[in-house]
KETOR-110228 format. One record per residue (C-alpha): residue in one letter; z negated, y, x. Coordinates in steps of 0.001 Angstrom, whole numbers, plus 500000, padded with zeros to 6 digits. Layout:
BEGIN
AZYX ...
***
This chain:
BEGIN
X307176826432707306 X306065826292711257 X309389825407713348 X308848822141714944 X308915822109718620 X312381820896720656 X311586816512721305 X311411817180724612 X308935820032724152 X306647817665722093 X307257814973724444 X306227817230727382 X302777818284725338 X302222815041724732 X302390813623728357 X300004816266728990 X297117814276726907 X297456811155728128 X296189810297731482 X299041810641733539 X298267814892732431 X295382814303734153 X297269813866737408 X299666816624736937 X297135819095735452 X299391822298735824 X300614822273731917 X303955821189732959 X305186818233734691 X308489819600737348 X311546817844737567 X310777815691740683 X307988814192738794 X309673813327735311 X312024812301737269 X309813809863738698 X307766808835735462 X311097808392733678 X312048805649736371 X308504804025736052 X308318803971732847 X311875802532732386 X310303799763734680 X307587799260733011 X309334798455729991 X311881796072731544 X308713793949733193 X307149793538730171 X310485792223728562 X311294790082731345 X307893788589731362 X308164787687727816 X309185784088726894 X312562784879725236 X313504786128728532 X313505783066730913 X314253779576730423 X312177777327729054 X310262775425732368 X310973778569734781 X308343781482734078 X308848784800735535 X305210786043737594 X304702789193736937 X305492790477740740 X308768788484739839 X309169790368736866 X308287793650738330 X310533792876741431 X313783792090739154 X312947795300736822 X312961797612739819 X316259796262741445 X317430796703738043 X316816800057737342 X317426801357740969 X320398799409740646 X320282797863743995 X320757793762742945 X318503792245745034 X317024788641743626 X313937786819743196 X315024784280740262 X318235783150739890 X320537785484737265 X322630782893735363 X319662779446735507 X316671781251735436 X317046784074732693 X318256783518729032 X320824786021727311 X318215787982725818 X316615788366729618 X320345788629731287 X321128791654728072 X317559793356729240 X318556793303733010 X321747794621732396 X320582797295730177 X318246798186732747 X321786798475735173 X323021800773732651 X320000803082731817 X319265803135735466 X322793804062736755 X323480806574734367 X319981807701734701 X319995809459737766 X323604811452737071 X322204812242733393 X318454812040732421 X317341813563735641 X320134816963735443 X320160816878731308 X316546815077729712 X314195815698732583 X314401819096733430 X314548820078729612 X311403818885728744 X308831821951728926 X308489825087727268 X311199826692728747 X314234826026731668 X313057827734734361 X315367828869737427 X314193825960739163 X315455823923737132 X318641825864736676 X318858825332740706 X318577821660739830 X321352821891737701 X323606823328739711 X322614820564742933 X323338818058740613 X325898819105738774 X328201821672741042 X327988824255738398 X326187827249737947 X326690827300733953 X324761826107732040 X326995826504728961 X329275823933730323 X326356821119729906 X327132819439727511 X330506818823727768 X330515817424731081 X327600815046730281 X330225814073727614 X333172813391730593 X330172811400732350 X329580809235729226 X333527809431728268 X334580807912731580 X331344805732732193 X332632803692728923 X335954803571729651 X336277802338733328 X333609799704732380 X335537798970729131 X338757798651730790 X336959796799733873 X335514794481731273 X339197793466729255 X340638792715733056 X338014790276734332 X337468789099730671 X340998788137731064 X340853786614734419 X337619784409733664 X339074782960730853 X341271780556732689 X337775779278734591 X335466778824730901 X335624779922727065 X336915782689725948 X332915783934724768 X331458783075728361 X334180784950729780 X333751787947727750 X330016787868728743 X330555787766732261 X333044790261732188 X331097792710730566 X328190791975733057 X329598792203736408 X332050795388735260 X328772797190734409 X326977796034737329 X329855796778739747 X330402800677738335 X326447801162738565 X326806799721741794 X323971797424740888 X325214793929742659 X324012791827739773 X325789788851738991 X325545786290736440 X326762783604738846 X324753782167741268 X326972782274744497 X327776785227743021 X331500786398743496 X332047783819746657 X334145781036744003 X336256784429744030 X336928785306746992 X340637784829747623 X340909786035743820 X342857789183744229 X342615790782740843 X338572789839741201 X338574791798744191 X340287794888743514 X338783795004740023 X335002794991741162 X336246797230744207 X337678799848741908 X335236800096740033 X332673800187742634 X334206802758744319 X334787804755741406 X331440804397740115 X329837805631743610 X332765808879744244 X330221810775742125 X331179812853738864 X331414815896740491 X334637814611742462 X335665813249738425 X335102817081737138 X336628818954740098 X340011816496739941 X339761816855736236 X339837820457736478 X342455820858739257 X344864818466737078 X344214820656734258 X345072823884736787 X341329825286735407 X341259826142739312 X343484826215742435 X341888824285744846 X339866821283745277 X336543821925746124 X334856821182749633 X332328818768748081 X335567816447746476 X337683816938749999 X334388816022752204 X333174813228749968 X337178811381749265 X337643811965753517 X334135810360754381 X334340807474751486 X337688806659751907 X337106806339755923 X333921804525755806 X336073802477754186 X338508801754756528 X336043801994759129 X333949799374757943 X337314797013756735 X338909796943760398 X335080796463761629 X334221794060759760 X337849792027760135 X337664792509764052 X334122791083764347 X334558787794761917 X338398787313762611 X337756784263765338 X334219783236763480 X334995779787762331 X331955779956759427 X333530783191758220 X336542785078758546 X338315782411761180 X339083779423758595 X340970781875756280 X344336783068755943 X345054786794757692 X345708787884754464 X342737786185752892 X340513787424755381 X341674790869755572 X341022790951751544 X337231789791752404 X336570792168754728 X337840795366752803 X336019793654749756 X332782793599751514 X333302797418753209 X333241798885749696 X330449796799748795 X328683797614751297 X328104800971750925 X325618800327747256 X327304797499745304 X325988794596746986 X328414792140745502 X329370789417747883 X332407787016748417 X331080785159751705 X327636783584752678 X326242786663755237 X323504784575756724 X326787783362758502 X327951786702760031 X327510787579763167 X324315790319764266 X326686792811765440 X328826792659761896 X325121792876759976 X324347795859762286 X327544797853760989 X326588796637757120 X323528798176757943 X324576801460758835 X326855801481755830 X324220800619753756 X322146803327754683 X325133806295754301 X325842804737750486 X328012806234747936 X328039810240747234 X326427812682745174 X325983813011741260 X327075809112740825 X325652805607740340 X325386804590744336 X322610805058746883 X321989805908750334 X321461809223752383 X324923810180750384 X328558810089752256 X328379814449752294 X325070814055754327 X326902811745756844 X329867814320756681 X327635817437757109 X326123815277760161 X329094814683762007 X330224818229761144 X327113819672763305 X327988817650766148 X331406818245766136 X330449822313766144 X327816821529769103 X330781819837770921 X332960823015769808 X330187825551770718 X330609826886767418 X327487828727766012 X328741828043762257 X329711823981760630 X333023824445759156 X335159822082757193 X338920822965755592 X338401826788756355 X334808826763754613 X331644827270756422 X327765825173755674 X325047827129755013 X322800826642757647 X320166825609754985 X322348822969753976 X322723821441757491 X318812821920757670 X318692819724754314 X321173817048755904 X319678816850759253 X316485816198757460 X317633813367754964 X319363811560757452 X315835811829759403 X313642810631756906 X315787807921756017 X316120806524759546 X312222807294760252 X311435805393756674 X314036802346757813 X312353801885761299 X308714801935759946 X309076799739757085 X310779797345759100 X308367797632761866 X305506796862758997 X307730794346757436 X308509792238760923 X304687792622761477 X303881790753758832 X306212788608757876 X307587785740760058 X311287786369759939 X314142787330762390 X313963791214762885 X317609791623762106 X317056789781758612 X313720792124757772 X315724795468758710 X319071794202756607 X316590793377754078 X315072796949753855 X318175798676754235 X319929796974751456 X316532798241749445 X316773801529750865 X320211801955750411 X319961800162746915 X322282797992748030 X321557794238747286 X322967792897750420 X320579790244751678 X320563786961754184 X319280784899751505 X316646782486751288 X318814779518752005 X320060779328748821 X321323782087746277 X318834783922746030 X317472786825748256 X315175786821751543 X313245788879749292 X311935785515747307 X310622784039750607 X308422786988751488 X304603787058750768 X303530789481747774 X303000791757750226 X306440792024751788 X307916791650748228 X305676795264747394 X307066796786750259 X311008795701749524 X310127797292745564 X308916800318747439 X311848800589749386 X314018799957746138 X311951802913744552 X312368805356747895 X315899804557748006 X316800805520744544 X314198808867743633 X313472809499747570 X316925811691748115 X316549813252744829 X313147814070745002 X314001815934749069 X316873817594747118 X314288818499744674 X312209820335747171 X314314821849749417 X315589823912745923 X312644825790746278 X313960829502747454 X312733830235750947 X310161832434752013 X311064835531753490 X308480836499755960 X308368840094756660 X308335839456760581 X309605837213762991 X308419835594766076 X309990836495769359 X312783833920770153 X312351831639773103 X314049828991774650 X313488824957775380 X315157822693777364 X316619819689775170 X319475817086775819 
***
């Protein structure tokens, strides 16, 4: 009897026949591009569900750039809304959006290190480079049991997310409601998706403090990464002596973003009436480290942000676009980027050849990598925007919020004047461009990391070195 082929051998030959093999002609697809099909086909799937009739309620059909708009912030987990979550979609279309969350969270930490790169004849060291990127390990033996941890704690935070708000919406409807909604927003907030199945979304909560720190927890836990989960699993367990620099750099530059944006965010709103200035100190101080954390990918909201001021947007904006970190269910440029970044220009201010952090030093290809992301991201902010504000007539400040919370799969939005995003007021053109940012935000990073694996050339010469006035 012939051996039959590994599934994601035969599912590799077989993407070769169809006409997507026609575009990647080479006999095997790499990992930056299954990674991509994966996430298009995922949303492909969800469009056609949410277009079907079981999926909306009766009087309110979904258009298919509707449909293709909430399948995308689904699966890139960003949360940003062109039909209402809780009127406009039944269970059966409110179960398909938040499996999308799910698939599409966990899909970037596992299908693109584990599914992807498998499928193909053989794992090549490309992809074993991959692996290590994604995962922090350079053994591959230890696969499988970590994608185990990912799954084991995945389930567990949103399980025991689920029994606490359960708990807490029960005193607002039925005990079944409650446990719907409970399982909803604890999945959405730990994908850092922003979904909600209410329409003001968490604003009846705001001065709710077990609300609060719930959905912060796990939003913050979601977007730490599993890489941080692994390395303080292992240090626990005394499997090694010290934490590594990826867990110290990502806790230092989380945890003060953070704070950063919290005392922001409370010093800008404190004396706006419409905001922050008709609540309680405490109340208000809750808000604004509620909406620092969510900030960064979660998108979940507890005030009405068409209300804040431009300079408090501004900030929201540049959180948005750092995100969560590595290896985990946020977005953004990635909080070790930012650190890497601030690393270099503390060195230039030090006149210190080499970036150093807790006794370690940054190989200068991994500053190179940094310096770029943070690059493209700001170049691909300012020109969609730019297109965006050229085409649509909007306030500038709205459009570029609007993009970054795509970018940064975030969800954060203006609004359209009611609960819904400015996203549903744009033409079909602006909503294409938003989608495309959704898509950027959540393969673009990978998909750089992807490249920049590729082992350098070594030229067997080098040009003379010469000198150029910057600064």
């Amino acid at each position: 009897m012939m051996p039959i082929a590994p599934l994601p051998v035969r599912l590799g030959s077989w993407i070769q026949t169809t006409p997507i093999g026609r575009i990647f002609p080479h006999g095997q697809l790499s990992a930056g591009q299954l990674v991509t099909l994966g996430g298009v086909g995922l949303i492909t799937i969800g469009t056609i569900l949410l277009k079907t009739p079981w999926a909306t309620t009766p009087g309110k059909p979904l258009s298919f750039l509707n449909a293709l708009f909430t399948a995308t912030s689904a699966v890139s987990v960003t949360g940003l809304i062109v039909a209402d979550t809780e009127k406009d979609f039944t269970m059966f279309g409110q179960t398909v959006i938040l499996t999308l969350i799910q698939l599409g969270g966990l899909g970037y930490a596992i299908l693109a290190t584990v599914l992807l790169i498998a499928v193909g004849q053989r794992i090549g060291l490309r992809d074993r480079m991959m692996m290590a990127e994604a995962l922090s390990s350079l053994d591959l033996a230890g696969l499988i049991r970590f994608v185990k941890t990912i799954l084991i704690i995945t389930f567990t935070l949103e399980g025991v997310g689920a029994f606490i708000l359960t708990v807490r919406f029960s005193r607002d409807m039925p005990l079944l409601d409650a446990f719907g909604h409970g399982i909803f927003h604890a999945v959405s907030a730990f994908n850092n998706a922003g979904f909600s199945t209410f329409s003001q979304n968490l604003i009846p909560y705001r001065g709710d403090s077990l609300v609060n720190v719930s959905i912060s927890a796990l939003i913050f836990l979601g977007g730490i990464g599993f890489i941080v989960f692994r390395d303080l699993l292992g240090y626990y367990r005394r499997e090694r002596y010290r934490i590594q620099t990826h867990t110290s750099l990502a806790l230092l530059v989380s945890l003060g973003l953070w704070a950063i944006g919290a005392i922001g965010f409370y010093l800008m709103e404190w004396n706006n009436p419409a905001t922050l200035g008709s609540q309680a100190p405490a109340e208000g101080a809750m808000v604004a480290a509620f909406h620092s954390v969510s900030s960064r990918s979660a998108g979940f909201n507890t005030l009405d942000l068409s209300l804040l001021r431009p300079s408090t947007l501004y900030m929201l904006i540049l959180l948005m676009i750092i995100g969560g970190s590595p290896g985990g269910t946020a977005g953004g440029i990635k909080t070790t980027t930012f650190g890497i970044v601030c690393l270099s220009v503390w060195a230039v201010f030090r006149q210190r050849l080499d970036v150093e952090f807790r006794y370690r030093r940054m190989p200068p290809h991994l500053v190179l990598r940094a310096l770029a992301i943070m690059f493209l991201a700001i170049g691909t902010l300012t020109t969609l925007t730019f297109l965006l504000s050229y085409l649509e007539n909007k306030p500038f400040l709205a459009l570029m919020f609007e993009v970054a919370s795509a970018l940064g799969t975030v969800g954060f939005s203006v609004g359209d004047g009611g609960v819904l995003s400015l996203s549903a007021n744009l033409t079909d053109f602006g909503k294409v461009i938003i989608l495309s940012s959704m898509l950027l935000g959540r393969f673009g990073p990978l998909l750089v990391g992807l490249v920049s694996l590729t082992p350098p050339v070594h030229m067997r010469y080098r040009f003379p070195e010469s000198k150029v006035a910057i600064g």
